[in-house]
C-alpha positions in Angstrom: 14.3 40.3 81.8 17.2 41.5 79.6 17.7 39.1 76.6 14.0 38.0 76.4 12.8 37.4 72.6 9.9 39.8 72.4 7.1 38.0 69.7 5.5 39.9 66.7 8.0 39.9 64.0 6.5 36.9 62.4 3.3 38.0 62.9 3.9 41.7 61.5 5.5 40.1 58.3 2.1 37.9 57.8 0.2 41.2 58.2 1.9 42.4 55.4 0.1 40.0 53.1 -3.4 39.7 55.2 -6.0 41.8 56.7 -5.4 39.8 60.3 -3.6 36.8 61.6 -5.6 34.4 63.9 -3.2 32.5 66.3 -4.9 28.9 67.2 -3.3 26.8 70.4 -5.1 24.1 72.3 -4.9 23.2 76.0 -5.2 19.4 77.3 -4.1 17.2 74.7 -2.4 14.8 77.2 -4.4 15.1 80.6 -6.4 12.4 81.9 -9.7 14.2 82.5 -11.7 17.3 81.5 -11.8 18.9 78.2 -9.7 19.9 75.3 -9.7 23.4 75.2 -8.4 25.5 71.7 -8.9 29.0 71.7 -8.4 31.0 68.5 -7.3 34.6 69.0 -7.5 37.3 66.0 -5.0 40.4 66.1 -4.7 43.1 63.2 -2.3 44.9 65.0 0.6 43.4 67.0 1.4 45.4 70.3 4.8 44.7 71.9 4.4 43.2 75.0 6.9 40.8 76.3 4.7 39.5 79.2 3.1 37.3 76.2 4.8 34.1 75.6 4.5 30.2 75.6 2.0 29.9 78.5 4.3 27.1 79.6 7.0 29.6 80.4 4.1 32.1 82.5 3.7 30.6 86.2 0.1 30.3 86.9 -0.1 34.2 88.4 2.1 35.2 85.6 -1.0 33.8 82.9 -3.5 35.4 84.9 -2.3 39.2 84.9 -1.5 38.9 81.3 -5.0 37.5 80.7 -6.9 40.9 80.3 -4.2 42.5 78.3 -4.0 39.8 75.6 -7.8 39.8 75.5 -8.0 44.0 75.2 -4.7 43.5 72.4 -7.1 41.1 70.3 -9.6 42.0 68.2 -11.9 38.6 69.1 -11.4 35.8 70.1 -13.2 32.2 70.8 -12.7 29.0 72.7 -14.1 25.9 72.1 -14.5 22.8 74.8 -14.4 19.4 73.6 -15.1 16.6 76.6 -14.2 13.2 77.2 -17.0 11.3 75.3 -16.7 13.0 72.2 -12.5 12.7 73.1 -13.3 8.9 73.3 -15.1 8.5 70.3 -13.2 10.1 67.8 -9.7 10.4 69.7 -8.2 13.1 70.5 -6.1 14.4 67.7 -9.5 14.8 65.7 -10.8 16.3 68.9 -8.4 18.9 69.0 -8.8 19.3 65.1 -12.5 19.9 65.6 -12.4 22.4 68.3 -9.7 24.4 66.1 -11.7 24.5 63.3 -14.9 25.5 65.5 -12.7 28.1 67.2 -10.8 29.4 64.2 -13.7 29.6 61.7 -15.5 31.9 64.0 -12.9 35.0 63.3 -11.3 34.1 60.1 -11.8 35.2 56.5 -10.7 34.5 53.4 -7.7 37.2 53.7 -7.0 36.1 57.3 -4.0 33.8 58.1 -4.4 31.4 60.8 -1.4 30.1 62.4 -1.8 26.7 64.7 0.8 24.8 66.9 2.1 22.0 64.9 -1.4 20.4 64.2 -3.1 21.0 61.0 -6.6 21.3 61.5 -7.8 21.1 58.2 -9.2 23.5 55.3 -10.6 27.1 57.0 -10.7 28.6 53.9 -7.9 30.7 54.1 -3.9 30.4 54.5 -3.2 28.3 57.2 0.3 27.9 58.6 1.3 24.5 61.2 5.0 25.2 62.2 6.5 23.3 65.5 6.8 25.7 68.5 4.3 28.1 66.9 3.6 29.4 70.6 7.3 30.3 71.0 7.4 32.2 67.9 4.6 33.3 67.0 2.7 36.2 69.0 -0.9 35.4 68.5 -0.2 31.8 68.7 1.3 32.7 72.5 -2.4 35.0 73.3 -4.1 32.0 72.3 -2.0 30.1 74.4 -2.8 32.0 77.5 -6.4 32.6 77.3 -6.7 29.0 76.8 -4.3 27.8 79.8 -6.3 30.2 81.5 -9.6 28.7 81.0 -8.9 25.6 81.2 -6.9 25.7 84.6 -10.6 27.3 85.6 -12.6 24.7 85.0 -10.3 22.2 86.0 -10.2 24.2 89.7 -13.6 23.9 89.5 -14.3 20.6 89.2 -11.7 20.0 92.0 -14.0 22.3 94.1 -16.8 20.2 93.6 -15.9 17.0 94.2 -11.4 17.3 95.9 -11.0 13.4 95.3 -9.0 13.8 92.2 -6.9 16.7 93.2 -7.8 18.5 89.5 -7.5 22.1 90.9 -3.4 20.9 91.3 -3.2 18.6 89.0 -5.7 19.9 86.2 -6.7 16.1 85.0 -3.0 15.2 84.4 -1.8 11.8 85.2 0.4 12.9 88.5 1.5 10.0 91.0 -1.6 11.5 93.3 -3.7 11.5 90.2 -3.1 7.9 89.8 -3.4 6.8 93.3 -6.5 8.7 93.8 -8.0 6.9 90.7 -6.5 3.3 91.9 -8.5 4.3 95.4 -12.0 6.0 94.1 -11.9 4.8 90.2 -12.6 6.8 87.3 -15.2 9.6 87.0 -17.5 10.8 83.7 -15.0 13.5 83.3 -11.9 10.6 82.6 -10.7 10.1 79.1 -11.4 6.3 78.9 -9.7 5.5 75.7 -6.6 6.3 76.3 -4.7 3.2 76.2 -1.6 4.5 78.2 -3.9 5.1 81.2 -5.5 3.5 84.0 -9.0 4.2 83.4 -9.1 2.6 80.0 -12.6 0.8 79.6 
């Protein structure tokens, strides 16, 4: 598409001054039900590809046949799943904080930088960077973004599969109008985030 902003030029200047950077985005923050889902995604090279973006900008086929090329482009990468109960029990700010630390601390080193969306997840033991809009402008924040999206959207089809009450393989646990009137008609499941106050399946 002519005009598109291709990513890497951050992430090329960062490479200057470490040995990799690690892009770190989470999926889920604000659903209803299922997980949180942060992958962390390590590049020492930055290819340019402008299929990789903001999986918010990639429709749903778009995400999919970029998967495979973001994941051959890395070199590692790891996803971490953090459900409801432990979502309810320590909220979910400091859910997502945990499952980027998990994810990140898996690939990083001391002369890594790790680049997250916006939240800081705390000390990795290297040179962490929290900008806003991190997975606009930031390549390896963007992979992280799609493998994550990815995954999620996966298990969120799957629990549809197994039990279509909810609608989650449209929906993907998000509070849509037939996410909420299935929940006024069956009630909440296990996989529903009880403890979110703006909600209607707050305990």
């Amino acid at each position: 598409m002519p005009g598109r902003v291709v990513l890497g030029a951050r992430d090329r200047r960062l490479l200057a001054e470490a040995d990799a950077v690690i892009g770190v985005d989470e999926v889920g923050r604000g659903a209803l039900a299922g997980p949180v889902v942060v992958c962390a995604a390590r590049f020492a090279a930055i290819p340019v590809d402008d299929g990789v973006r903001d999986s918010k900008t990639l429709t749903a086929k778009q995400r999919e046949s970029t998967l495979a090329r973001v994941l051959r482009q890395s070199a590692g990468w790891a996803i971490c799943e953090i459900g409801p109960e432990v979502i309810d029990r320590i909220n979910i700010l400091e859910a997502t904080r945990l499952a980027m630390r998990v994810a990140a601390l898996s690939l990083t080193g001391p002369s890594s930088i790790v680049v997250t969306d916006h939240v800081v997840p705390g000390d990795l033991g290297c040179r962490v960077l929290s900008p806003t809009s991190a997975d606009r402008d930031y390549f390896c924040v963007a992979a992280a973004s799609i493998i994550a999206k990815v995954h999620r959207d996966r298990i969120m089809a799957a629990m549809g599969r197994r039990d279509p009450r909810w609608g989650w393989q449209h929906n993907k646990g998000y509070g849509t109008t037939a996410h909420r009137a299935a929940l006024d008609r069956w009630g909440p499941t296990p996989s529903h985030r009880r403890s979110f106050s703006w909600t209607p399946v707050r305990s």
